[in-house]
C-alpha positions in Angstrom: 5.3 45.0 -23.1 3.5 47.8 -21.7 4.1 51.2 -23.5 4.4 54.7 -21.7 5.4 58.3 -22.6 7.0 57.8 -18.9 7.9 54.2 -18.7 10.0 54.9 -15.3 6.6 55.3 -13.7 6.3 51.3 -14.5 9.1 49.6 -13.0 6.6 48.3 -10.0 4.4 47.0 -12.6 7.2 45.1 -14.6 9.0 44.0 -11.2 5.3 42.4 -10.0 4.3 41.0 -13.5 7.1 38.6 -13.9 10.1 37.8 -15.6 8.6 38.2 -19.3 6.8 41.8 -18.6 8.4 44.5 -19.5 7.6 48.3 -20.4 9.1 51.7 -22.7 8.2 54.1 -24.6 5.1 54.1 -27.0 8.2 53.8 -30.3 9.5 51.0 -28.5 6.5 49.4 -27.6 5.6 49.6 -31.2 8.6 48.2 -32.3 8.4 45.7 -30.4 4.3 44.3 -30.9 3.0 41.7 -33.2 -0.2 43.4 -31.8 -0.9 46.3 -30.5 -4.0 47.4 -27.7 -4.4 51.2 -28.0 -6.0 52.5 -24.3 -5.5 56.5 -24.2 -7.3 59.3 -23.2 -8.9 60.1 -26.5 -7.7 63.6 -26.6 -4.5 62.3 -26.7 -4.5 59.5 -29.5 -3.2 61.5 -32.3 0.0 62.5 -29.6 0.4 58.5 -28.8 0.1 57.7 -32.7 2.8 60.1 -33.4 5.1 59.1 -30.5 4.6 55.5 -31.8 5.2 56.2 -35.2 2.7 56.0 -37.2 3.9 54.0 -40.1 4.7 51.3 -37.1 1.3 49.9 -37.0 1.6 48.9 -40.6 0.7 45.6 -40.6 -0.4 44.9 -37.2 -3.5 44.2 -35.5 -4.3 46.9 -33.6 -7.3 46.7 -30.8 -8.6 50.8 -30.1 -10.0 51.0 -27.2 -9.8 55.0 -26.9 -12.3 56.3 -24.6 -13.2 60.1 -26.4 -15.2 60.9 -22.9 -14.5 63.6 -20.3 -15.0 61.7 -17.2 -14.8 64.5 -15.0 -18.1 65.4 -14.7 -21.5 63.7 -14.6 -22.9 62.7 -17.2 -20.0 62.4 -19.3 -19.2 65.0 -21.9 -17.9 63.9 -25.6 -14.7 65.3 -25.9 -12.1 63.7 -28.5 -15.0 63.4 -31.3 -18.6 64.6 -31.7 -21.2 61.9 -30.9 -22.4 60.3 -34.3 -25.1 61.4 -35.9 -28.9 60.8 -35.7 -29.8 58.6 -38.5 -32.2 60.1 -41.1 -35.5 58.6 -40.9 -36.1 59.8 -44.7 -35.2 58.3 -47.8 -34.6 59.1 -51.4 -36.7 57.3 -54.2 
């Protein structure tokens, strides 16, 4: 099942996938998963979470593969999170 905040715009995607694909909303989709592949625009993971329901992913494997970039532009800007920080070359006795 193939989740959506516009799952009309996936009829031709269920219709050539076969007679076990199917598509809805990101609640339904949630519902629905034993285990769930999370592929948003990282900007917009905290909306998807919350469209899911949250406590819906309780229990579930859940694969994130969020991208956080801004792809519009060359190089890519960080835009969902800050990149991670330099590691510290120094240490305390």
């Amino acid at each position: 099942m193939l989740g959506s905040r516009e799952p009309g715009k996936l009829v031709a995607w269920v219709r050539e996938s076969g007679k076990r694909a199917s598509c809805g909303t990101f609640l339904e989709t949630t519902n629905f998963s034993e285990l769930a592949v999370f592929a948003v625009n990282g900007v917009k993971t905290v909306d998807a979470i919350q469209l899911a329901g949250a406590d819906n992913f309780n229990g579930k494997v859940v694969i994130d593969a969020t991208n956080p970039l801004d792809m519009s532009g060359a190089p890519p800007s960080w835009l969902a999170h800050p990149a991670p920080p330099a590691a510290s070359s120094s240490s305390k006795p």
